[in-house]
C-alpha positions in Angstrom: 22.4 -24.3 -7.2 19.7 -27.5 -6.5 20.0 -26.1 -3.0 19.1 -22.8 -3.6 16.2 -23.8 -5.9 14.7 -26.0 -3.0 15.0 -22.3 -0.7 13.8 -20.6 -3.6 10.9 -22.7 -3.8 10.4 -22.7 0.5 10.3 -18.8 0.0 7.7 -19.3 -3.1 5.6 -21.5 -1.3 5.6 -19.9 2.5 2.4 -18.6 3.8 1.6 -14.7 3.4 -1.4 -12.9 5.5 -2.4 -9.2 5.8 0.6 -7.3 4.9 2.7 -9.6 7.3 6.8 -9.4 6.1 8.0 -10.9 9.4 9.2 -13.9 7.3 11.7 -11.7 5.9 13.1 -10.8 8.9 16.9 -10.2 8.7 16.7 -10.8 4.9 15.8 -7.5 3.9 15.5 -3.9 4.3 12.9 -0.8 3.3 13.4 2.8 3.6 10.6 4.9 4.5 9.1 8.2 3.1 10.6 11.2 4.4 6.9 11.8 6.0 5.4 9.8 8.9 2.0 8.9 7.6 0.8 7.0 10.9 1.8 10.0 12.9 0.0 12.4 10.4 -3.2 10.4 10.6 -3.1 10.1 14.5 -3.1 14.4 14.5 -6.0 14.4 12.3 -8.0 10.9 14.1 -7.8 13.1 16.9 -9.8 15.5 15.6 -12.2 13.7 13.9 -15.2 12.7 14.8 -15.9 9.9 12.2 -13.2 7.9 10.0 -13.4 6.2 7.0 -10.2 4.1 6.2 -10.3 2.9 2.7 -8.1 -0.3 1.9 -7.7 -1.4 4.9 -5.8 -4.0 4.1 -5.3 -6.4 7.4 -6.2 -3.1 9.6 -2.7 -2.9 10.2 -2.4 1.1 9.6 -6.0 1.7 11.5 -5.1 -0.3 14.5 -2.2 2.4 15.1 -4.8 5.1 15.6 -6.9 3.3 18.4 -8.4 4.7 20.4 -10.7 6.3 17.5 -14.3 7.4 17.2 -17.4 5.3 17.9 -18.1 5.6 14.4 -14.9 4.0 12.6 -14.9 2.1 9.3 -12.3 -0.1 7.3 -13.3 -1.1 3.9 -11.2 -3.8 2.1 -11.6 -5.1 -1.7 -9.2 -8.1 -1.3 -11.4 -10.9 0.0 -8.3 -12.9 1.4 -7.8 -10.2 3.9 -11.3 -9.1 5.1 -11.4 -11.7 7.8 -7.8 -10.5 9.0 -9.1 -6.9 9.5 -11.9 -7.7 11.1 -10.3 -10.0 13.6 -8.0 -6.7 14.0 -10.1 -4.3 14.1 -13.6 -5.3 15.4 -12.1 -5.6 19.2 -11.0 -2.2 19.1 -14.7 -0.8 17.4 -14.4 -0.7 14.2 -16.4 -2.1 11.5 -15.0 -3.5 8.2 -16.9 -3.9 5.1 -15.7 -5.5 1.8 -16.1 -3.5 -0.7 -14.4 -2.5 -3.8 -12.2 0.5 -3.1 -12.8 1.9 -6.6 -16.5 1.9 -6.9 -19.1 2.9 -4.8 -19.0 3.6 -1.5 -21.7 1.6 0.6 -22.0 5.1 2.6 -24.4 8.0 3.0 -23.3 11.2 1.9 -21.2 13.3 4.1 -20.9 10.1 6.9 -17.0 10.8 7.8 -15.2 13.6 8.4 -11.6 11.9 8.2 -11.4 9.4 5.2 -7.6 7.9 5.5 -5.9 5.6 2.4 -2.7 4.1 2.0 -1.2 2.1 -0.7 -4.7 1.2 -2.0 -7.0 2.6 -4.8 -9.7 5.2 -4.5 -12.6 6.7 -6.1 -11.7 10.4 -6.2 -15.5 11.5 -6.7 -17.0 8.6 -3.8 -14.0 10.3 -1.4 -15.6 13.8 -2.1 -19.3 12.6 -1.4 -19.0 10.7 1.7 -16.9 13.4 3.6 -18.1 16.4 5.2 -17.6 19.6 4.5 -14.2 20.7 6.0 -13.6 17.4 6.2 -9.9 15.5 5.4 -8.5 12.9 2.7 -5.0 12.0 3.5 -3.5 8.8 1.1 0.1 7.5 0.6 0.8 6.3 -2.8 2.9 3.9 -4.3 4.0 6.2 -7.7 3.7 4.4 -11.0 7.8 4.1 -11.7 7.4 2.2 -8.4 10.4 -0.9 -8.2 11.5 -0.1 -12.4 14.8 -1.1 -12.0 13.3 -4.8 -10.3 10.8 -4.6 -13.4 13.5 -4.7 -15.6 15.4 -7.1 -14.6 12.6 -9.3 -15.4 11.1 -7.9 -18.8 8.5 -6.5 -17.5 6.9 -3.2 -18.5 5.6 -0.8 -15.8 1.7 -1.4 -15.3 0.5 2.3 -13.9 3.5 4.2 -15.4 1.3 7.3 -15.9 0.3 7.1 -11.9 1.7 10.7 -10.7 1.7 13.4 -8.1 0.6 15.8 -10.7 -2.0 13.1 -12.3 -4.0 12.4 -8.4 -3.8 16.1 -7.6 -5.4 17.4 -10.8 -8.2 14.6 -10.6 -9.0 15.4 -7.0 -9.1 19.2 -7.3 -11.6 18.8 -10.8 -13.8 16.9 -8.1 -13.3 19.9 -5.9 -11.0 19.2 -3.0 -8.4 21.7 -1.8 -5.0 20.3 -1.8 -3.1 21.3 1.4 0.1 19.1 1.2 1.7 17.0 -1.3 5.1 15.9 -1.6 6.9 13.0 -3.4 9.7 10.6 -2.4 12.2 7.6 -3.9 14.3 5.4 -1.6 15.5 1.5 -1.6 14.6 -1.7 -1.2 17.2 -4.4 -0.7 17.3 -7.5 -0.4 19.6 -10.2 1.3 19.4 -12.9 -0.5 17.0 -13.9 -3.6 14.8 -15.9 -1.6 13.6 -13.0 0.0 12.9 -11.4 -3.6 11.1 -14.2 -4.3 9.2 -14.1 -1.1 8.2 -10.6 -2.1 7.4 -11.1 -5.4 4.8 -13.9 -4.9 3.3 -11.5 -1.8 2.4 -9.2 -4.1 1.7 -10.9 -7.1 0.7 -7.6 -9.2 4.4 -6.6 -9.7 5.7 -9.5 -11.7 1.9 -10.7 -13.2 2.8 -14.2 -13.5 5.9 -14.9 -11.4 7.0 -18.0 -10.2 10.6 -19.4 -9.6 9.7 -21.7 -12.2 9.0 -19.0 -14.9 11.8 -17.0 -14.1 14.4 -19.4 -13.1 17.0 -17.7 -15.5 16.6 -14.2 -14.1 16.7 -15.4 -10.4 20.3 -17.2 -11.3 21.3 -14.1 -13.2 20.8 -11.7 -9.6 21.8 -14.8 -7.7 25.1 -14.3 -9.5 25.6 -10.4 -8.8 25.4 -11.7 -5.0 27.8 -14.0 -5.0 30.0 -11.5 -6.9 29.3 -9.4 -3.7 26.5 -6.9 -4.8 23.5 -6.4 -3.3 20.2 -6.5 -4.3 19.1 -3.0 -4.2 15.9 -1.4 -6.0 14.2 1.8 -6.2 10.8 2.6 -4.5 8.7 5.6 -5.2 5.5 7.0 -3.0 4.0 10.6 -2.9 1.3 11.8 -0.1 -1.3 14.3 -0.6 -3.7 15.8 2.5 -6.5 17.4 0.4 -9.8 19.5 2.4 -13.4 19.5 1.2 -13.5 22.8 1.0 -16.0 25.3 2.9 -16.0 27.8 0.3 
């Protein structure tokens, strides 16, 4: 057990930039939606003639769409990751601001006719203003029961339970979008070993608010012992999609 808290606390302490999981690699394994969201932006980028991407992140997502529009923009709130998206991104013409994704948007009204989000927040009424008429909003959501059995294992009550399908369809059509698609999906997350868990947990530190292998040595024994009892670490994800149209009626 000393030597797996020394891993434990490698994992907790190992550098993590953009949305980079490539320490993991080997150590874990994600499902994806049932939809292809890169190859669903790509059909629209083609058509569009300016982009918006809120949340960049690191520009990962964007990246995959090059070539794009002269006029591209990436907005990211997390400070931390600005400079990563703009070492991505700026080479291939686009421009990243930081900004906070659920304010205002530092853009003139009806500036992009494509505005793309994925796994970041949004301001359903800013969306509406800065896209053209007939223009598109396509987002990928992580759903609020996101990872409850993980939560649970550590206490820990679901922070955006009442984030829904239903709940971001009803607020985007009383802003006056036109929803066109919209499905929902659950799959699993597993995990090798509980290094990797840790890994994960302090790379996205709003899951478990104040985790540390410290805090929650007692759990990470607890799921260390279902492995060595031959189970795997397996969790459930949720994410839902919706393409909505500013509608020319």
């Amino acid at each position: 057990m000393e030597d797996l808290y020394f891993q434990w606390k490698k994992d907790e302490g190992a550098p993590f930039t953009g949305w980079d999981f490539s320490y993991l690699k080997g150590r874990w394994k994600e499902e994806r939606p049932s939809w292809d969201y890169v190859r669903k932006a790509q059909a629209l980028a083609k058509k569009a003639a300016a982009i918006l991407d809120v949340g960049t992140g690191g520009g990962e997502i964007l990246a995959l769409l090059w070539p794009f529009p002269a006029h591209t923009v990436a907005t990211e709130g997390w400070l931390p990751s600005v400079p990563i998206a703009r070492k991505r991104l700026e080479p291939l013409g686009a421009k990243v601001v930081a900004a906070d994704e659920s304010g205002k948007l530092p853009f003139a009204d009806e500036e992009f006719d494509l505005v793309l989000n994925r796994h970041s927040a949004y301001n359903d009424r800013e969306v509406f203003r800065v896209l053209r008429t007939g223009g598109h909003f396509l987002t990928e959501q992580v759903g609020g029961d996101n990872l409850e059995d993980l939560l649970r294992e550590f206490s820990v009550e679901l922070q955006f339970k009442d984030w829904t399908l239903g709940v971001a369809k009803q607020r985007l059509e009383e802003v006056g979008f036109k929803i066109t698609q919209a499905r929902e999906w659950s799959g699993r997350v597993e995990f090798n070993d509980v290094g990797a868990l840790v890994y994960f947990l302090k790379a996205i530190p709003w899951i478990v608010k104040d985790f540390s292998v410290d805090n929650y040595l007692p759990v990470l024994k607890k799921l260390q012992s279902r492995i060595n009892m031959g189970e795997s670490l397996v969790f459930t994800t949720a994410r839902f999609m919706i393409l909505a149209e500013k509608d020319k009626s």
